[in-house]
C-alpha positions in Angstrom: -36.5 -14.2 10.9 -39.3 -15.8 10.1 -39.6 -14.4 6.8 -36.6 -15.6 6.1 -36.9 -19.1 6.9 -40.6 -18.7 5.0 -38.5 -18.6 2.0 -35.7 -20.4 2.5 -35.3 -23.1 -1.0 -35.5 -26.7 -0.8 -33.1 -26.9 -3.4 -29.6 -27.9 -1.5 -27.1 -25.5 -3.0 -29.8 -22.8 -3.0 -30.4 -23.0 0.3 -26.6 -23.4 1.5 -26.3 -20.2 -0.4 -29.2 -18.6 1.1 -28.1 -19.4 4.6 -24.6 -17.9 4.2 -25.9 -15.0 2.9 -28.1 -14.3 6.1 -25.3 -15.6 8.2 -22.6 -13.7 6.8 -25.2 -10.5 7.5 -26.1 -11.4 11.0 -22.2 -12.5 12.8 -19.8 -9.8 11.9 -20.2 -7.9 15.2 -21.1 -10.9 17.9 -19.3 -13.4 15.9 -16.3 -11.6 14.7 -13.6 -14.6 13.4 -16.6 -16.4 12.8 -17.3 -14.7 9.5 -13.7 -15.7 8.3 -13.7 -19.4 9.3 -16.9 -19.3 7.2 -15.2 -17.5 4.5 -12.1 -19.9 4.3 -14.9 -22.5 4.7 -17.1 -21.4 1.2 -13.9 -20.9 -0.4 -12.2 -24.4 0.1 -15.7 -26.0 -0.3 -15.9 -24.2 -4.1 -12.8 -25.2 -5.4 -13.8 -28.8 -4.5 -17.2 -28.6 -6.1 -15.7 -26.9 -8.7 -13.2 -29.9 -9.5 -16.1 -32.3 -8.7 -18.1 -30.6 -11.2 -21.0 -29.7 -8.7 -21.6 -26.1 -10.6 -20.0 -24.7 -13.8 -17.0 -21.7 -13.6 -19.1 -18.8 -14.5 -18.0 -15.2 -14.0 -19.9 -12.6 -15.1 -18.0 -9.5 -17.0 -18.5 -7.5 -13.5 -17.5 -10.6 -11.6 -14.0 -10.7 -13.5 -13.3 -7.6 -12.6 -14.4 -7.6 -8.9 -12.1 -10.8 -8.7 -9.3 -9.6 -10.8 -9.3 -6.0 -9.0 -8.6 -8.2 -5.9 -5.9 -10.2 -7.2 -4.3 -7.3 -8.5 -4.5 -5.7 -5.1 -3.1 -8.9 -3.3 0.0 -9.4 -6.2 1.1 -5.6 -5.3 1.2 -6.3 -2.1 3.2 -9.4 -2.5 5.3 -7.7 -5.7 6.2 -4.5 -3.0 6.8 -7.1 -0.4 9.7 -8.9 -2.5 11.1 -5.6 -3.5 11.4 -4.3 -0.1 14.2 -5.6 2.9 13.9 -8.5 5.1 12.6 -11.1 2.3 12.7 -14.0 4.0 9.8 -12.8 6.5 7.3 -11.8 3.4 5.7 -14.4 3.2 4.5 -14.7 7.0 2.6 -11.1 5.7 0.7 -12.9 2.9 -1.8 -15.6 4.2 -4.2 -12.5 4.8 -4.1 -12.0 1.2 -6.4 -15.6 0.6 -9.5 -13.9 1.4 -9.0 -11.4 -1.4 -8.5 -14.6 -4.2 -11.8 -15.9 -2.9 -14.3 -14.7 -5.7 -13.0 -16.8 -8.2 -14.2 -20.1 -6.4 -17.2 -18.3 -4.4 -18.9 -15.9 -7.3 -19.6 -19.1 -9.1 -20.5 -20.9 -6.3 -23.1 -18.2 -5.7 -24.2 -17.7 -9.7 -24.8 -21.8 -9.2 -28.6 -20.4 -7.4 -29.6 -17.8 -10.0 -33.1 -17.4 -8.8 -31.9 -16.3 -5.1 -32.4 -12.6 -4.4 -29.1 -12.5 -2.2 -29.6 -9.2 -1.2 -33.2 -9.4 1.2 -31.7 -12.7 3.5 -28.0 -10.4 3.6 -30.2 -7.3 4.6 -32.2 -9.3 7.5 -29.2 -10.7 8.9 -27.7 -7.3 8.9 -30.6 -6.0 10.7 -30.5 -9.0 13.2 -26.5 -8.4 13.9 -27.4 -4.7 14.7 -29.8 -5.5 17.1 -27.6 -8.5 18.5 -24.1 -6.2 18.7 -26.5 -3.7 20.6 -28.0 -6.1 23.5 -24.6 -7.4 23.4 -22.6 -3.9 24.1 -25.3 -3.1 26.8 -24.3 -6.1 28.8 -20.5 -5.8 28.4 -20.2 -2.0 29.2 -23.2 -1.9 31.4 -23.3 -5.1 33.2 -19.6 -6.4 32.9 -17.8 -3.2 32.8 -15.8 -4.0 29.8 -15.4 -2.0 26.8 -18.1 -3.9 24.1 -16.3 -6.1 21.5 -17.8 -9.4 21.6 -16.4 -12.2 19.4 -14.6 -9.5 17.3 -11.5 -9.0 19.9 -11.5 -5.7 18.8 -13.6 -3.0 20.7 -12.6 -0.9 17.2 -13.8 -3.5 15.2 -16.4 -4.5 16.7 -17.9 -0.7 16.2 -17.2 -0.6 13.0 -18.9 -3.9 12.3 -22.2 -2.8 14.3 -21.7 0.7 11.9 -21.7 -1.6 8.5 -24.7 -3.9 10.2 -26.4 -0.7 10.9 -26.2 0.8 7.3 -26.9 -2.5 5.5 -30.0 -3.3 7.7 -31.5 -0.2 8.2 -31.9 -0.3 4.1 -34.9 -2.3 5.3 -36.6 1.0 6.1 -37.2 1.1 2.1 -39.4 -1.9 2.3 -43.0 -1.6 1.0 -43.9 -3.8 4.3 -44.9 -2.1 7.2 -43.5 -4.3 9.3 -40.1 -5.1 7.7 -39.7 -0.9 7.1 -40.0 -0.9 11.2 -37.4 -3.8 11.7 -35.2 -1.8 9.3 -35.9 1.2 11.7 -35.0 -1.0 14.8 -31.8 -2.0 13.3 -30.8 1.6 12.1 -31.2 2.5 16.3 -29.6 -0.6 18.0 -27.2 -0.1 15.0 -25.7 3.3 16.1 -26.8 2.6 20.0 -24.1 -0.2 19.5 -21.3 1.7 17.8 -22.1 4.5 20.7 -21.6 1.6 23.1 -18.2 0.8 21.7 -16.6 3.8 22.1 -14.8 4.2 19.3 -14.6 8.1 18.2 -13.4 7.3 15.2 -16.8 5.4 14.1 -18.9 7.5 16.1 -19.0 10.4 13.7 -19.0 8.1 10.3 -22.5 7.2 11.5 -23.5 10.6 10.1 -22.7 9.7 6.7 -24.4 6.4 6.8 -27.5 7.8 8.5 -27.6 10.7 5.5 -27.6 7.9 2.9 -30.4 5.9 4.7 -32.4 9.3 4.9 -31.8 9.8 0.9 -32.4 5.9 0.3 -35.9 6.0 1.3 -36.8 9.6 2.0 -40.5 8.8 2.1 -40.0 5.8 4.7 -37.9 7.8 7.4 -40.9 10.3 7.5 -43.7 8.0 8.1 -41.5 6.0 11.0 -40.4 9.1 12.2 -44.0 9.8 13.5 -44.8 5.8 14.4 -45.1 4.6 18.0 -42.0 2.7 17.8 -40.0 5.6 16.8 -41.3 6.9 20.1 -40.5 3.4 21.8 -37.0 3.5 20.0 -35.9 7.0 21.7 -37.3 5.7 24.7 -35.3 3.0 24.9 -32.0 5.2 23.6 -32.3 7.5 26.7 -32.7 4.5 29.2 -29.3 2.9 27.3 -28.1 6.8 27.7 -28.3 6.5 31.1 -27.2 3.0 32.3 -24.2 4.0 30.5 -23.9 7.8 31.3 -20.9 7.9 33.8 -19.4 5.9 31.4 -19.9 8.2 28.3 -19.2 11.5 30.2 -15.9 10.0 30.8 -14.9 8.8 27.4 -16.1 12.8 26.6 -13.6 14.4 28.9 -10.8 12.2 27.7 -11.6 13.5 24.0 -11.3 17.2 25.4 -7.9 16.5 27.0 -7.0 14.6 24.1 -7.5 17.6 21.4 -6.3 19.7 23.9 -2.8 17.7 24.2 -2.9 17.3 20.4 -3.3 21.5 20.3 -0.3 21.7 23.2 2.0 19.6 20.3 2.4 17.2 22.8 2.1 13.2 21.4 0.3 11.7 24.3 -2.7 10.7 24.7 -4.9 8.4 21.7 -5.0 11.2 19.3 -1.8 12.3 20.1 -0.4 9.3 18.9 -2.1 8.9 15.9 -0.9 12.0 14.8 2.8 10.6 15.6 2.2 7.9 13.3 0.6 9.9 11.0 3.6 12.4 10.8 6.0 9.1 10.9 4.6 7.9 8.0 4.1 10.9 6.0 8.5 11.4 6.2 8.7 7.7 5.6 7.1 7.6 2.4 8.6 10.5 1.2 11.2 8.8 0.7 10.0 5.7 -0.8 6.4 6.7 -2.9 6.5 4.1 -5.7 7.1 0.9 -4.3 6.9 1.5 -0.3 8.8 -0.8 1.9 7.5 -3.7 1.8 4.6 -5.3 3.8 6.5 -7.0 6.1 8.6 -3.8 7.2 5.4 -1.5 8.1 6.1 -0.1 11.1 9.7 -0.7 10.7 9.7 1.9 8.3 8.7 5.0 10.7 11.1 4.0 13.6 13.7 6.5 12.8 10.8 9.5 12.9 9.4 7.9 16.2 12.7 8.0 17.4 13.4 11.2 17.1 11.1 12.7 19.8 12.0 10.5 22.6 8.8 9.4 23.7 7.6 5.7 23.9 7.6 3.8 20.9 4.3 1.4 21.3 3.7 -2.0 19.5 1.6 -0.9 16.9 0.6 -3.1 14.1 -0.3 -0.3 11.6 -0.3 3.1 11.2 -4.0 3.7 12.2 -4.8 5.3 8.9 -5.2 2.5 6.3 -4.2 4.7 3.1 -0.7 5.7 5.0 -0.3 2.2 6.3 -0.8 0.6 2.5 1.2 3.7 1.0 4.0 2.3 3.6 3.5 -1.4 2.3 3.9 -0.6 -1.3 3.6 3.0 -2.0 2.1 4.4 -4.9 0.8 0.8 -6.1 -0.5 -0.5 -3.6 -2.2 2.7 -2.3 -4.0 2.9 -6.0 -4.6 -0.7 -5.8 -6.8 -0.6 -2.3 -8.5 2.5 -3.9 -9.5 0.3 -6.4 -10.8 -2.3 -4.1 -12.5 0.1 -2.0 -14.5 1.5 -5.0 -15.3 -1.3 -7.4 -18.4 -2.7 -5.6 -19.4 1.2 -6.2 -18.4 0.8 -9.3 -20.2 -2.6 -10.5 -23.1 -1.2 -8.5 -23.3 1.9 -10.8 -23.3 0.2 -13.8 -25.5 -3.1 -13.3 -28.8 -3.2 -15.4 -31.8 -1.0 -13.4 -33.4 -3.6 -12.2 -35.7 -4.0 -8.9 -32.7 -4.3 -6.8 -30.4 -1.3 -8.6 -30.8 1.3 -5.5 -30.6 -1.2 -3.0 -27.7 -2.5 -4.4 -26.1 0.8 -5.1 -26.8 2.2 -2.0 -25.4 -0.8 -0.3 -22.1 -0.4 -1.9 -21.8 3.6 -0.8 -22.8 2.9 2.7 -19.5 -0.2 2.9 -17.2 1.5 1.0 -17.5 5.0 2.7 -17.7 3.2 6.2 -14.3 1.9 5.5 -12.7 4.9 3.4 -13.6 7.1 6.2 -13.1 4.3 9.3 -10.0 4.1 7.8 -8.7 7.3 8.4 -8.5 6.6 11.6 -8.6 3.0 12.6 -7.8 0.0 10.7 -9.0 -1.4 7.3 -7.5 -4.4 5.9 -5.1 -6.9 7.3 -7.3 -8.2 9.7 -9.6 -10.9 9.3 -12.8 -9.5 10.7 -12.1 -6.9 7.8 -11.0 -8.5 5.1 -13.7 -11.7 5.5 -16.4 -8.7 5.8 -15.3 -6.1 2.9 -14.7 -9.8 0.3 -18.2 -10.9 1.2 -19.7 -8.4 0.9 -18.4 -7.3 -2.5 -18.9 -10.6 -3.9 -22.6 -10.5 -2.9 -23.3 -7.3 -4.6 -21.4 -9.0 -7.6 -23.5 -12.3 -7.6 -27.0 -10.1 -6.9 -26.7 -8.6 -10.5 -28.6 -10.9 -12.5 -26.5 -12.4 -15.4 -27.5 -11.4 -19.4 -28.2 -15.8 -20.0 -27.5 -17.6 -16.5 -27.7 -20.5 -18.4 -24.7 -19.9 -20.8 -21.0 -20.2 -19.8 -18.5 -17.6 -20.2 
């Protein structure tokens, strides 16, 4: 924290943008909605300053086509909408879609302060958020009783936010400083202690992933702290979190064993049990609708006949707890390419910005995000909600505005 503020500008736009970056790091998991009032904030903010002429409109060629693979994503999803039934409710399905228009008022916004490195005050407020979600999970579950989710309403969400925070601040480990390499380390520990806490399965084992790309990130780093006292200090503190919350865990253990073993009986009961109802559901429904799907605002709709048909009860869900069936349902074939896009181009823009000082932090940013979601996904939500979409928008538009332009000074 302190070396953040030690370098925080003096210049008023830089050091709006500066503090935005760190905040939109640090409040994803404790502040949840937070993150999107801020987001609807920046973005009404920009299109002012914009008309008032407070910074130029200037998009770099991979900001154009981080903001256009967005608006291409949002028009399917409105263009599927309008071909599907039930019309007149579309639009109530849409106002989700803003966040995604975003980077063409934001990005320039954010290109306005060329000489911030947005990546190190994102990184430490990523690292602070991990610690945060973690002291905040060990009171809830602990202390309260409740299953963690903070500000994020969401025990689901909340886990995957303290998996992203994790990931994104325990690239501090790759720091040449002692001391920031440890807080990385830190972060990388309350990180997955947090999405432990949560106890969400789904995001429990996509912590493997993200741990293996830390470990490849800075191979050298994870040896040294490895062998350090607070790594020693760190485990301590995991088995004392391990116990406070063991009745707890062994619990949430034994209802995963009768939950696979229902699944294995064919019987859809239990939280796996109806997933894969839904997941079956869907499957028959777009069968027989792959190209343009049914519409956004006639999801679930869509796999009522299939849930039907087995009798059991038909719960209130909002989505089809895998994000690529529950897109393939809104629009089918277009819409499902078109969030495959958005998933991948901050991978993409990553891949191919110039190798500067930031190239693997940048790069390895974007995997660690866009796995954590592809993979979350499969079993929990991934857009259409606001803690999501405010996070994933950022984010990408970060990694866009941290590649330096060819002539800052030059309009498009």
């Amino acid at each position: 924290m302190a070396a953040v503020l030690a370098r925080l500008p003096q210049n008023g736009i830089d050091r709006n943008n500066y503090i935005s970056a760190f905040l939109m790091g640090a409040l994803p998991a404790v502040g949840g909605s937070v993150i999107s009032v801020l987001l609807y904030t920046f973005f009404v903010w920009a299109i002012f300053s914009l008309a008032m002429g407070r910074f130029s409109f200037r998009l770099t060629g991979s900001d154009r086509l981080l903001a256009w693979t967005f608006t291409i994503f949002a028009g399917m999803i409105v263009l599927t909408a309008f071909a599907g039934e039930n019309r007149s409710t579309a639009p109530l399905s849409f106002t989700w879609l803003l966040a995604f228009l975003s980077p063409w008022a934001i990005i320039p916004r954010l290109r306005a302060s060329p000489a911030i490195d947005y990546l190190e005050p994102y990184t430490a407020g990523a690292a602070t958020g991990a610690i945060a979600a973690c002291i905040v999970a060990l009171i809830q579950l602990s202390f309260l009783g409740i299953r963690p989710e903070a500000a994020a309403g969401n025990a689901a969400v909340f886990g995957m936010m303290a998996l992203m925070l994790m990931g994104l601040g325990g690239l501090k480990i790759g720091s040449p400083s002692r001391i920031v390499a440890l807080f990385g380390a830190v972060a990388i520990g309350a990180g997955c202690a947090a999405v432990l806490l949560s106890l969400t399965r789904g995001v429990w084992i996509v912590c493997i992933p993200v741990l293996a790309l830390l470990a490849a990130f800075a191979p050298a780093n994870v040896r040294t702290i490895a062998r350090h006292p607070v790594a020693i200090l760190g485990a301590a503190a995991a088995a004392l979190i391990t116990y406070l919350v063991q009745e707890t865990m062994d619990l949430r253990w034994q209802q995963t064993i009768n939950d696979f073993s229902l699944v294995l009986q064919e019987r859809s009961i239990g939280s796996f049990g109806e997933r894969v109802r839904l997941w079956h559901a869907a499957k028959e429904a777009i069968s027989h609708s792959p190209i343009w799907g049914y519409g956004i605002q006639n999801r679930m709709s869509a796999l009522l006949p299939t849930l039907m048909m087995d009798g059991n009860l038909i719960h209130g869900f909002t989505h089809a707890h895998n994000g690529f069936l529950s897109f393939a349902l809104d629009g089918g074939v277009l819409v499902l390419s078109a969030v495959i896009a958005v998933l991948v181009v901050p991978v993409y823009i990553a891949w191919n910005a110039p190798r500067d000082r930031n190239y693997r932090l940048r790069l390895f940013a974007a995997l660690i995000v866009t796995s954590s979601y592809a993979l979350c996904g499969m079993t929990q939500i991934m857009f259409k909600h606001d803690v999501m979409d405010s996070f994933f928008v950022f984010f990408s538009m970060l990694i866009a505005a941290s590649i330096p332009a060819a002539n800052p000074e030059t309009k498009p």
